[in-house]
C-alpha positions as CSV (number, residue, x, y, z in Angstrom):
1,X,35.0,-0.4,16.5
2,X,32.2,-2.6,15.1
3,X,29.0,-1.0,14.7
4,X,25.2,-2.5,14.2
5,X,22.1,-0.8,12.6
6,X,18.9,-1.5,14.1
7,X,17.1,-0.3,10.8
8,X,18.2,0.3,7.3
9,X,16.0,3.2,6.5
10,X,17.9,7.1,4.9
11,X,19.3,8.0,8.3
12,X,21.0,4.5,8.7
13,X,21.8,4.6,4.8
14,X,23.2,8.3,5.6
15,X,25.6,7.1,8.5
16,X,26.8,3.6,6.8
17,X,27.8,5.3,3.6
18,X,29.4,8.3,5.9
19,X,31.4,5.7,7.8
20,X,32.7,4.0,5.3
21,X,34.0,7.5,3.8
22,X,35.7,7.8,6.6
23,X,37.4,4.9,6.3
24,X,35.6,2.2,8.3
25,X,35.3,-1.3,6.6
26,X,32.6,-2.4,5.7
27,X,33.2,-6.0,7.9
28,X,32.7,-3.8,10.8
29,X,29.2,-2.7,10.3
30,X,26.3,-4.8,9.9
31,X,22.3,-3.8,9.9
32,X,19.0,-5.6,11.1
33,X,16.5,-4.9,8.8
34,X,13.1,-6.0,7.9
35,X,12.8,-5.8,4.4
36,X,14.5,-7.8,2.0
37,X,15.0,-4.6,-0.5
38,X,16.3,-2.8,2.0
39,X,18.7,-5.5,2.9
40,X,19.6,-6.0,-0.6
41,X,20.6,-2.5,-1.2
42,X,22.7,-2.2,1.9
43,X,25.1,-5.5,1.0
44,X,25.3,-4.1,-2.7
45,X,25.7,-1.1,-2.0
46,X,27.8,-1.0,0.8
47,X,29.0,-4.7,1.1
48,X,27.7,-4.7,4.9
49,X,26.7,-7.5,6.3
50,X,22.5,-6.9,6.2
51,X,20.3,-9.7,8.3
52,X,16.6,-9.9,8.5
53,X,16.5,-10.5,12.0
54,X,18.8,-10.3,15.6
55,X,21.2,-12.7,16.0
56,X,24.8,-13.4,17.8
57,X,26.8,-12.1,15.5
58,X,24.9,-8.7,15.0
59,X,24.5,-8.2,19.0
60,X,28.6,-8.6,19.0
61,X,29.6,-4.4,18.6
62,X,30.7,-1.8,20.2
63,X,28.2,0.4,19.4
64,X,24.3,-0.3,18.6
65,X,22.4,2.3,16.7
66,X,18.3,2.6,16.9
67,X,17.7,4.0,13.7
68,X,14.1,2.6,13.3
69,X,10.8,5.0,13.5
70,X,9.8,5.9,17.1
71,X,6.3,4.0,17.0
72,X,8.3,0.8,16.2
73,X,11.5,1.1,18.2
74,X,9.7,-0.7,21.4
75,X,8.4,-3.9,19.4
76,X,12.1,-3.7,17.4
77,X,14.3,-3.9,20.5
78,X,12.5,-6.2,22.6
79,X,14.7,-9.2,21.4
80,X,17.7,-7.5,22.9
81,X,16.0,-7.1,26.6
82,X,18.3,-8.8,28.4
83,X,21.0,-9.5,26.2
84,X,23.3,-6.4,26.1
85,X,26.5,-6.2,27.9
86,X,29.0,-3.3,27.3
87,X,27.4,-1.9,23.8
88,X,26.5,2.0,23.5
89,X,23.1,2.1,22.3
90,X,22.5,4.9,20.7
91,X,19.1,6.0,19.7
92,X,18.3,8.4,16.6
93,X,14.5,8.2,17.4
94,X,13.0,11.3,17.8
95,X,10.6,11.9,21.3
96,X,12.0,8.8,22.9
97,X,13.4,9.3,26.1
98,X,16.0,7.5,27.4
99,X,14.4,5.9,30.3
100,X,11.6,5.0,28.3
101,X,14.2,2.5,25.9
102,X,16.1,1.7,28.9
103,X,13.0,0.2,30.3
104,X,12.4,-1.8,27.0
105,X,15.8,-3.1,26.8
106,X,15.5,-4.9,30.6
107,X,17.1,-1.6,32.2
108,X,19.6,-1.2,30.4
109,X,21.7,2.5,31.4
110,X,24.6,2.6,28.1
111,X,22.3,5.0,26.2
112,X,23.2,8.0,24.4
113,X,20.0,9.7,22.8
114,X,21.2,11.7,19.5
115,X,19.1,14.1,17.2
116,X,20.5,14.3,13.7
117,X,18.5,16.1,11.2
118,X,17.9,15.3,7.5
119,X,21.2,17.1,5.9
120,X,23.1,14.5,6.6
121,X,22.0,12.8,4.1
122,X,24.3,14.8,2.0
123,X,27.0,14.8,4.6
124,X,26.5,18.2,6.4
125,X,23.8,17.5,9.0
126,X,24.3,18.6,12.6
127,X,23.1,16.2,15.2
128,X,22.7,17.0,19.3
129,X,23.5,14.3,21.6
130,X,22.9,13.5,25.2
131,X,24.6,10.5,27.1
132,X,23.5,8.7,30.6
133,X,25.6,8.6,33.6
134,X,26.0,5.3,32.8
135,X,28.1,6.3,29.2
136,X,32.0,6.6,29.5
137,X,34.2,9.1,28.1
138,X,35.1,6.4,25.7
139,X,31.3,5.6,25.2
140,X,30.6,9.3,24.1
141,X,33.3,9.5,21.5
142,X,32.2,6.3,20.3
143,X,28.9,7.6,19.8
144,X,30.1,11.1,18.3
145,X,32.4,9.3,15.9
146,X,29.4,7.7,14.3
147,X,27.2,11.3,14.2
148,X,30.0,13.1,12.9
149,X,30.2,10.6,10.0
150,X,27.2,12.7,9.0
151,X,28.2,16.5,9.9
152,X,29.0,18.6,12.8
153,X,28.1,17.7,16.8
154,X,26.9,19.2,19.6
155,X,26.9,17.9,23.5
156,X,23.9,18.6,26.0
157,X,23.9,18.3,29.7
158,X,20.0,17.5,29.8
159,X,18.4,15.4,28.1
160,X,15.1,17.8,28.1
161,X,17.6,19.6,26.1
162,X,17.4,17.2,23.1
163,X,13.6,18.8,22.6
164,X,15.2,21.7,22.1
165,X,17.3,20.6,19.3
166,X,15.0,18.9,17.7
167,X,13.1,22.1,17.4
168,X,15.9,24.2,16.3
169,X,17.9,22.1,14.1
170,X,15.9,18.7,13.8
171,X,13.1,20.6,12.1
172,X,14.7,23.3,11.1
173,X,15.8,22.2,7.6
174,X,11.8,22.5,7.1
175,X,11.4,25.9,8.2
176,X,14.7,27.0,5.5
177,X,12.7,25.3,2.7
178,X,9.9,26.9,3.8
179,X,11.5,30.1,3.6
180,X,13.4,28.9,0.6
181,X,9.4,28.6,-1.3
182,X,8.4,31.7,0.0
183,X,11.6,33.7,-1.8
184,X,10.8,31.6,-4.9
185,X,6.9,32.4,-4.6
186,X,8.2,35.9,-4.4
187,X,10.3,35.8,-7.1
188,X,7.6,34.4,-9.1
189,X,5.0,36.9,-8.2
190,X,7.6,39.4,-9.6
191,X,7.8,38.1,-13.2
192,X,10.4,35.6,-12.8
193,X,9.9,31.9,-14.2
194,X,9.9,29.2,-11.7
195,X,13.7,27.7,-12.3
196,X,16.0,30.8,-12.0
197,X,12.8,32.3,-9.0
198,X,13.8,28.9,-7.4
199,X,17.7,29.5,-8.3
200,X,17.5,32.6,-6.7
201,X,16.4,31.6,-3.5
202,X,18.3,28.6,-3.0
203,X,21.9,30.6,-4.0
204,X,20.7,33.1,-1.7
205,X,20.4,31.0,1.3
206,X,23.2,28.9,0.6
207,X,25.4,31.7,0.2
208,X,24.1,33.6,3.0
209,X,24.8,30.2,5.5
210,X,28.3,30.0,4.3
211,X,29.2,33.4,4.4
212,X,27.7,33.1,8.2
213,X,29.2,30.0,9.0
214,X,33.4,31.3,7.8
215,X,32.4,34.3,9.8
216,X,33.2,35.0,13.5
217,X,31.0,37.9,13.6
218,X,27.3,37.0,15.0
219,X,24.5,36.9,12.1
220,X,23.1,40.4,13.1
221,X,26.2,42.0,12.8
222,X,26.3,40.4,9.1
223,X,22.5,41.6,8.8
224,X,23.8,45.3,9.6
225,X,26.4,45.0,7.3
226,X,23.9,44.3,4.5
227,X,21.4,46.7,5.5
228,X,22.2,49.9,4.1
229,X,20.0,53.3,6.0
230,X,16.9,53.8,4.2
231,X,17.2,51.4,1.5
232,X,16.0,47.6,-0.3
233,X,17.1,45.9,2.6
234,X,16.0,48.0,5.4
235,X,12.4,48.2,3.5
236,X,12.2,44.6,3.6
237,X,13.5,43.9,7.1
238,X,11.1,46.7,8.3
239,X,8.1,44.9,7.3
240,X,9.5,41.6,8.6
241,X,9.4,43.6,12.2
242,X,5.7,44.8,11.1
243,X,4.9,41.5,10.7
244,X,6.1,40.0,14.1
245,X,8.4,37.9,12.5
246,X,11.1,37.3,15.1
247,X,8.0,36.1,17.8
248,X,6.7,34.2,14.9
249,X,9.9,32.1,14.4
250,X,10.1,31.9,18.0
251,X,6.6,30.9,18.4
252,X,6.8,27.9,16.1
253,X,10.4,26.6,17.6
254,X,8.1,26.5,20.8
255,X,5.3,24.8,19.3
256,X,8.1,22.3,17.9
257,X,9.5,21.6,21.1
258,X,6.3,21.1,23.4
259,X,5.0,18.5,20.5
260,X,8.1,16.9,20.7
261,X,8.0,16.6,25.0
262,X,4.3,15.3,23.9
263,X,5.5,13.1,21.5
264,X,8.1,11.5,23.9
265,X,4.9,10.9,26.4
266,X,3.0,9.3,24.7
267,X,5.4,7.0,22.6
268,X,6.8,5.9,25.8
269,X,3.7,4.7,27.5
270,X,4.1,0.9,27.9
C-alpha cells in the first residue's frame, strides 16, 4: 500500500513515524509539503520521499491523507480536482465535511473523514472515522490501517457523528490536562511544591485510565469501589455533585460539538 501526505505538520509526522513502526517502508510513503524545513526533516528523519509541490509520482497511492489545517485544505487540494482515480482520501481536518472536500476535489465520493486526537503523537491516540458510500470494504481498512498506526479506532455510521468525537475525544485530551492543573493547583494550595503536586496528579490520572481501560467493569462501578461510606472520597465526590459537575462536563462536550458543526459551516463555504 503506498501512502501520500498532504502536509507534513505533527499529525502527519505522528502517522509516518507510526507506519514505519509498523513496518511500512519508507519507499511507500511520500509527503507534499510547503516548507523546506519541514521537508527536510521528514527525508532525514524518516527517509520518505518529501516534495514541495503535487506531482505524478505523489498522486500514484493507494491512499491520500489531508493532514493540512482546515482553513488551507481548500486552496491545498485544488491541484488534485480532477485528477484522482481510485485513491482513498482521507481527511484529518477537523469541521470539514465530506461533501464540502468532495466538492473541491471536482466531486470526488472515495472520502473517509477521520478525527484523531493529539495522543497519537506518542502512539496511543484514538481517532473516529466515517467513510462515504462510495468507500469499499477494502477502502475502510486501508484507511484504518493508517489511524491505527497511531492508537485505537472507532467506526461511525453518520458522519454528523464525527462532531461528536471531536468533542469527546478530539478535545478531550484538553479537558484531562485541564483537570490534570486543577489536581496540581490543588496540591499546591495544600503545601506541596509544584514538581511532586504536578507528579501527583499526572500518576493519578494515568493510573486511574489504565486501571479503567484492563477493567471490564464500567467506570462508576470502579468509582464505588473507591468510595468508601462517609469518607475522603465520598467528601470529595459530594461536592463535585454540589457543584453540578456531571452537567458541567456535559455542557462543555456540547458547546464543543455545536462549535465544531459551526466550524464545518463556515469553512466549507466556497
Amino acid at each position: 500500500m503506498k501512502i501520500t501526505f498532504l502536509g507534513g505538520g505533527n499529525m502527519a509526522v505522528a502517522l509516518i513515524g507510526g507506519l514505519l513502526k509498523q513496518g511500512f517502508k519508507a519507499a511507500d510513503v511520500q509527503a507534499i509539503e510547503l516548507s523546506a524545513e519541514g521537508r527536510s526533516k521528514l527525508e532525514t528523519g524518516f527517509g520518505v520521499r518529501a516534495v514541495e509541490q503535487l506531482d505524478d509520482q505523489a498522486l500514484a497511492c493507494d491512499v491520500l491523507v489531508l493532514a493540512v489545517k482546515p482553513q488551507q485544505l481548500k486552496a491545498a487540494v485544488a491541484p488534485m480536482a480532477g485528477r484522482l482515480t481510485n485513491q482513498v482520501v482521507v481527511s484529518i481536518a477537523a469541521g470539514l465535511r465530506l461533501a464540502d472536500i468532495g466538492r473541491w476535489l471536482g466531486g470526488y465520493d472515495g472520502l473517509v473523514r477521520a478525527m484523531p486526537n493529539t495522543p497519537a503523537l506518542i502512539g496511543a491516540g484514538i481517532t473516529g472515522l466515517f467513510a462515504n458510500p462510495g468507500v469499499s470494504l477494502a477502502g475502510r481498512e486501508a484507511a484504518e490501517q493508517v489511524l491505527a498506526a497511531v492508537g485505537s479506532t472507532v467506526w461511525v455510521d453518520d458522519e454528523a457523528k464525527i462532531d461528536s468525537v471531536t468533542a469527546v475525544s478530539g478535545s478531550g485530551p484538553a479537558y484531562v490536562f485541564h483537570f490534570i492543573e486543577c489536581l496540581q493547583a490543588a496540591g499546591e494550595s495544600m503545601g506541596f511544591d509544584a514538581a511532586t503536586a504536578r507528579k501527583l496528579g499526572i500518576d493519578t490520572v494515568l493510573g486511574a485510565a489504565k486501571l479503567a481501560a484492563a477493567s471490564d467493569e464500567s467506570p462508576a462501578v470502579l468509582r464505588e469501589r473507591v468510595t468508601s461510606k462517609g469518607g475522603t472520597t465520598a467528601a470529595a465526590l459530594a461536592s463535585f455533585a454540589a457543584d453540578g459537575f456531571p452537567a458541567i462536563v456535559e455542557r462543555a462536550v456540547l458547546a464543543a460539538e455545536a462549535r465544531g458543526r459551526e466550524l464545518g459551516e463556515q469553512l466549507g463555504r466556497d
